[in-house]
C-alpha positions in Angstrom: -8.9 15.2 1.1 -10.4 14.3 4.8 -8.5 12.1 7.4 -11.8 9.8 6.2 -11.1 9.6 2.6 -7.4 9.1 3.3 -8.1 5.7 6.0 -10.3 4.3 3.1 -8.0 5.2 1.0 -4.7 3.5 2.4 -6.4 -0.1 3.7 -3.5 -1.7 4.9 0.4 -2.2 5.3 2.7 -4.9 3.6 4.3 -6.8 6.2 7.0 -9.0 3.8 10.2 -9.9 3.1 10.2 -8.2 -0.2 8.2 -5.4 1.5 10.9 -5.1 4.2 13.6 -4.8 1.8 12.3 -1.9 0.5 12.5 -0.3 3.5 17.1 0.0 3.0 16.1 2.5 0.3 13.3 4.8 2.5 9.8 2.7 0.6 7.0 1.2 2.5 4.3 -1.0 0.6 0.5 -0.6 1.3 -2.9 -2.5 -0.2 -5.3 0.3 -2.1 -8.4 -0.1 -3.8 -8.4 -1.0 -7.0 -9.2 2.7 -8.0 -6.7 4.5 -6.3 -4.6 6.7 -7.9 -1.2 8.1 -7.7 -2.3 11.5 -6.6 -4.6 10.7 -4.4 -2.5 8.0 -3.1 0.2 10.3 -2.0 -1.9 12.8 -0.5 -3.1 10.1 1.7 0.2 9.1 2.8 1.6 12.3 3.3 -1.7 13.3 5.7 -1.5 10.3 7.5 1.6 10.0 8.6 2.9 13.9 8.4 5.7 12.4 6.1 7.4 13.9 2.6 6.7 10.8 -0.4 8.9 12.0 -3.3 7.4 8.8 -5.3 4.6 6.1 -6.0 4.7 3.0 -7.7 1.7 1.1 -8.1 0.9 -2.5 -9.4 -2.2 -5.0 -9.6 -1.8 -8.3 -8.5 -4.4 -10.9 -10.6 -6.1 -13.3 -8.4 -5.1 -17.2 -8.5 -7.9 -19.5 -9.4 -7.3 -22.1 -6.5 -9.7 -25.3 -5.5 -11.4 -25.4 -2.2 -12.9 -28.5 -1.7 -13.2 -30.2 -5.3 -14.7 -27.0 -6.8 -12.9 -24.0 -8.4 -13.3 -20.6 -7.2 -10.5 -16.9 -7.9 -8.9 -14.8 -5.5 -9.6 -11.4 -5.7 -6.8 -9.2 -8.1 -5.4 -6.4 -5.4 -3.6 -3.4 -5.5 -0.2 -2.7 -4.1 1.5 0.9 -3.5 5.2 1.2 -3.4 5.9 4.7 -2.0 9.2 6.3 -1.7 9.3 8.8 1.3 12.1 11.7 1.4 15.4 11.6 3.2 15.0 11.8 6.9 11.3 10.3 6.6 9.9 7.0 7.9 7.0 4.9 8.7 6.6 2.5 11.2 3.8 0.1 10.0 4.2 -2.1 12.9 2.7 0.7 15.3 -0.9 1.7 14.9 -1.6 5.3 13.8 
């Protein structure tokens, strides 16, 4: 995998409460494609940021239908990785790369 493939792959960092809890047991949260895998999700990480991930967890979030102005429109459904980094490893989302 390219350093390309891997900043497509990883689009952004969770910044949450829920997100930031994780962080007591070594996880960070990031938004992937729809398509991203496991594999190929951890490579990413682990090229990005020089770190060990020992695990991911992945989950799709369905879109809301909400109303803008009188008329009914859907969010889009997004991806979320949980990754679990090794003892001794961390990531600080709130610096750029």
């Amino acid at each position: 995998m390219t350093p390309i493939e891997a900043y497509g792959l990883i689009t952004s960092p969770i910044i949450t409460e829920k997100s930031s809890n994780g962080s007591e047991h070594n996880q960070v949260t990031f938004r992937v494609p729809l398509d991203a895998t496991k594999p190929k999700i951890k490579q990413a990480v682990e090229l990005l940021f020089k770190v060990k991930v020992t695990a991911v967890n992945t989950l799709i979030s369905k879109g809301k239908v909400k109303r803008f102005r009188g008329r009914i429109g859907q969010r889009s459904d997004i991806k979320k990785a949980i990754v679990t980094l090794a003892e001794g490893s961390r990531i600080d989302v709130t610096t750029g790369l």
